[in-house]
N, C-alpha and C positions, 0 to 999 in steps of 0.2 A: 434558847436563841443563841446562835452562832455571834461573838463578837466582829466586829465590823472589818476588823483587819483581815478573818480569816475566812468570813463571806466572802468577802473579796477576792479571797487567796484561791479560795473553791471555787469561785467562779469562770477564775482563771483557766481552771486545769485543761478543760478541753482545747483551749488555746495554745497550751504548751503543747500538748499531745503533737496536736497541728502543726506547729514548727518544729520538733522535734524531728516527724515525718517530712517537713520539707528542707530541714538540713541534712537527711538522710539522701533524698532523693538527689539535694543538687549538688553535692558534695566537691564535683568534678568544677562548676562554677565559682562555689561560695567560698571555697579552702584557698584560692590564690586571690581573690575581693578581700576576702577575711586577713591575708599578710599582709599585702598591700596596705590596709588601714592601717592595723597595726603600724605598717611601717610608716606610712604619715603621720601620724598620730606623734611619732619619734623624732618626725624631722620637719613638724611643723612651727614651732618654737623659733627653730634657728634661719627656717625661710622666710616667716615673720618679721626677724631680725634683721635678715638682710634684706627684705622689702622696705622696709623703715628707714633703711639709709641711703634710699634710691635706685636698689638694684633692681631691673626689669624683674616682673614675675617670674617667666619661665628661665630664665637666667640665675636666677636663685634657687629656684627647684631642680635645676641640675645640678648646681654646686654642694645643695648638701645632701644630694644622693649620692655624687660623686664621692664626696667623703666618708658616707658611711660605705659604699664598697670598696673605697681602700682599706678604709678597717675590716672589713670582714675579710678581704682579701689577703690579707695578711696574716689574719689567725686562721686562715684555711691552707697557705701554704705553709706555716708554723708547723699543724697540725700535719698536712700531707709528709714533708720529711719526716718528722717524727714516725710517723707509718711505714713508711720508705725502710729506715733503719729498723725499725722493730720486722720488717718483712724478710731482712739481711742475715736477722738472730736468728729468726725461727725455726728453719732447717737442724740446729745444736736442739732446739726444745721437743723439737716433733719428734726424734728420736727417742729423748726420754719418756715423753707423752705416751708414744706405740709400747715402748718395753714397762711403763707402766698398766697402761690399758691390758697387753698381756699376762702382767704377774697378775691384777685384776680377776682376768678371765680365768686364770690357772687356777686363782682360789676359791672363785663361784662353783669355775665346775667340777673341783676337790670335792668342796661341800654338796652340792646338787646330785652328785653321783653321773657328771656327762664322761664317758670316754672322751680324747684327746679326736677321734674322728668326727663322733656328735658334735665338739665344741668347734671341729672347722667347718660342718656342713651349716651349721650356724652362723659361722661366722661371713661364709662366702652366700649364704642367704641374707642376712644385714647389706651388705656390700649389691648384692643385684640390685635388691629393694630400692634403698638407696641413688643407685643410679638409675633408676628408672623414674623414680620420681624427681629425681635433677632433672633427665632429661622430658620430662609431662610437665614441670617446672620454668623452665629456661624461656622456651616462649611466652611464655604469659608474661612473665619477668620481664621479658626485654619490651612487651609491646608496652605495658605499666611503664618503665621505665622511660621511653617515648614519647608518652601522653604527658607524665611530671616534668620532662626536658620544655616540651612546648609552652609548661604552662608557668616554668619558671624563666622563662624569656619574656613568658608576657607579663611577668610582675613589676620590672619598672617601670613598664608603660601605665600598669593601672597606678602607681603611686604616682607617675607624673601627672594622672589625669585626674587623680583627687585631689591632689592639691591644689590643681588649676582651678579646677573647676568648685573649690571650696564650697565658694560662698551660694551657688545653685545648688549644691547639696545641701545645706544650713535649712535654706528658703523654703526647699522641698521637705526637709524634716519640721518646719515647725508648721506645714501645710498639714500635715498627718499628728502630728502632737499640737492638737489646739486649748489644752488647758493651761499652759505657760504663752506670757506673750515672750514677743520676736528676741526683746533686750533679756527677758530671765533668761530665754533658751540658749542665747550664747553667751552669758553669764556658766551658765552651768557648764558647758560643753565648754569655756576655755579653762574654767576650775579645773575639768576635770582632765583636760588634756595639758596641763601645767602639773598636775600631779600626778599624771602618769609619767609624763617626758624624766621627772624629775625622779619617778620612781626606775625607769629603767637607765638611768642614769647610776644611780644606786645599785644597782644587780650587777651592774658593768662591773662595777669598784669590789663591788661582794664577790662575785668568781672569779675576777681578777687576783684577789689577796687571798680567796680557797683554793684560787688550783695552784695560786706559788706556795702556800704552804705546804699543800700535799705533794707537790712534786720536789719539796727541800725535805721532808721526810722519808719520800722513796727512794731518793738517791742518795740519802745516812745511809737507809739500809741494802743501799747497792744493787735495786731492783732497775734496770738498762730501761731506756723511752720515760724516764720520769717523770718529762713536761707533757706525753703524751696522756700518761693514764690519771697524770693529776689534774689536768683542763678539763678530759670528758667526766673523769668523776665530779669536779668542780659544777658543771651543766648538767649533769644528771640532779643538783641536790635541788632543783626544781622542782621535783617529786617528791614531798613527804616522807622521808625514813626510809622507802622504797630505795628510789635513787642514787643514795649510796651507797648503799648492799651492792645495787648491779652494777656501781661503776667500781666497784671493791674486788669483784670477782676473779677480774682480770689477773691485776696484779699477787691478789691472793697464789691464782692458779703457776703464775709464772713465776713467783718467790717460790713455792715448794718442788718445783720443778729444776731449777735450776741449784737450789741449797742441799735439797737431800734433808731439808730439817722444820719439823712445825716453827719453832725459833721466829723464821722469818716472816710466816704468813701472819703470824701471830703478832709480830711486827706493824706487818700492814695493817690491822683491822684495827690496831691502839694508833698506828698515823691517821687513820679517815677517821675513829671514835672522837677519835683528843679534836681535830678541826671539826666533826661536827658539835660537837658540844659549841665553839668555843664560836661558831658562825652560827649558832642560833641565840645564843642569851648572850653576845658580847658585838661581835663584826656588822649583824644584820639589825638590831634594834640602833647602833651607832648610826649605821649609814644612812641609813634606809627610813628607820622606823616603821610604824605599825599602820598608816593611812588606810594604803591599799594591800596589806597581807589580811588573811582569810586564814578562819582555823582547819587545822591540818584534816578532821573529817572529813570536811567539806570541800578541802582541798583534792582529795583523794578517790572523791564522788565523784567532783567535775572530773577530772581526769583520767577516772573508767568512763565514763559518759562519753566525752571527747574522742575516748580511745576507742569507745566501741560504735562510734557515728561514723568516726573520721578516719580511724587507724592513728598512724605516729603522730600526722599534723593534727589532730583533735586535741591531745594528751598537750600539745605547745599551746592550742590556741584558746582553748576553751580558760583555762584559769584566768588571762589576763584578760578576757571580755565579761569574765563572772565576779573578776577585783574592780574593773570600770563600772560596772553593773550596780555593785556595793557600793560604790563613790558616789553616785546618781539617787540611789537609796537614802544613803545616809543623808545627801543634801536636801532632798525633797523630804522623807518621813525617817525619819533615823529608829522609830518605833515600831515599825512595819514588822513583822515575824521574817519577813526573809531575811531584812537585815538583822535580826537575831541571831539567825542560824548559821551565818555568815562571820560575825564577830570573832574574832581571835582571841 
């Protein structure tokens, strides 16, 4: 006989299957519903707050939307110039890049035995290729890129309209979860949305203090755009161990390029090594702590999962609704085998 946790757990499965397949199917719907929460979820706390001291509802629900897109607003034009300038560089680097790519080529097709003709009807085959599928490309691209515009205008309206409309959401969910009455169910739902608020509050502080450290180590070692590539690396270490390799890349590529010497790439990989170490067992257990972190397997799951439902927005969305997930576990059976496997 199957213990009772994992009857249960079995029992479940063709029900996951099932949503699985219906976050597959409505992706186009559920990816800008799905920010939105999130992003309520962030700015419910402090419309709370300023409900409490009198301020009309929807009057508070703009003021701290308004806030948080001046902040984002901010680190998005931070980030744009930084781009700007490193777009200014790149003309000095693309030059070496190509006389690189060619001494490359010269020594493959050394070794390979291509003549110097074989290796350009090669090369000017790359190059068709290439633009052909830019251009079998470019439309799809732009009409995607279209559909994402439309449906990130419609995102402050769906967070202005879940907050409003809270407490008819609440009613409605403990219509469909009737094993908790009405006071556990928002007992739990403000625990858990006071420990998330607080946890991305924490993450702020956490890339905040990784990407100045990584950009006060790239510009010791005199690598140009330092706040640039030290913020997205910083956002990248979201990703278990992955994330910083690909946000290492960059600069790895543009210190060898620019020095002419291992020296400085080598540099770069003990700047991101030395801050990750020092943002996992020092920065993040301070700030943050361990509530709502999730071990790095399982971190790594959801986030091919995510990635491969959703594309990029799955790989954002899915860990912190699978770290909520855990919160809600832990509170009700903290013994359950998911929450096991979920444990950091």
């Amino acid at each position: 006989m199957l213990a009772s946790p994992w009857k249960n757990t079995l029992q479940l499965t063709p029900g996951v299957f099932f949503l699985l397949a219906l976050l597959y199917i409505g992706q186009k719907l559920l990816i800008p519903l799905c920010f939105a929460l999130l992003i309520s979820l962030i700015l419910f706390p402090t419309t709370r707050w300023l409900e409490d001291r009198g301020w009309p509802k929807i009057l508070a629900i703009l003021s701290s939307l308004s806030v948080l897109g001046l902040l984002f607003t901010g680190l998005i034009i931070l980030l744009v110039q930084q781009f700007n300038q490193f777009l200014k560089s790149w003309p000095k680097m693309q030059n070496k890049l190509e006389a690189a790519v060619g001494e490359m080529s010269h020594h493959a097709g050394t070794v390979l035995g291509f003549s110097d003709l074989e290796k350009q009807e090669w090369i000017n085959s790359l190059i068709t290729n290439f633009t052909e599928y830019l251009l079998n490309w470019l439309p799809e691209s732009l009409y995607q890129t279209a559909i994402n515009l439309v449906l990130i205008l419609l995102l402050p309206f769906y967070v202005i309209l879940m907050l409003y409309y809270r407490s008819m959401l609440v009613k409605a969910l403990h219509q469909i979860i009737r094993q908790w009455s009405f006071e556990e169910l928002k007992s739990i739902l403000d625990d858990s949305i006071h420990t998330y608020f607080n946890f991305i509050k924490g993450m702020a502080v956490v890339y905040l203090i990784v990407g100045i450290l990584n950009s006060v180590g790239l510009a010791l070692l005199g690598i140009p755009n330092a706040i640039l590539f030290g913020f997205i690396a910083s956002i990248l270490t979201f990703i278990p161990y992955v994330g910083i390799t690909i946000g290492a890349l960059v600069p790895i590529t543009i210190s060898w390029l620019l020095y002419d010497s291992l020296l400085y790439p080598m540099g770069v990989i003990a700047v991101f090594a030395f801050v990750q170490v020092l943002e996992a067992n020092v920065i993040f257990p301070i700030v943050v702590g361990h509530r709502l972190k999730i071990n790095a397997l399982a971190s790594i799951v959801v986030i091919v999962i995510g990635g491969l439902l959703w594309g990029a927005s799955g790989m954002v969305l899915f860990l912190p609704f699978v770290a909520i997930f855990k919160l809600v576990i832990d509170r009700v059976n903290h013994e359950h085998p998911v929450a096991t496997l979920l444990q950091p």
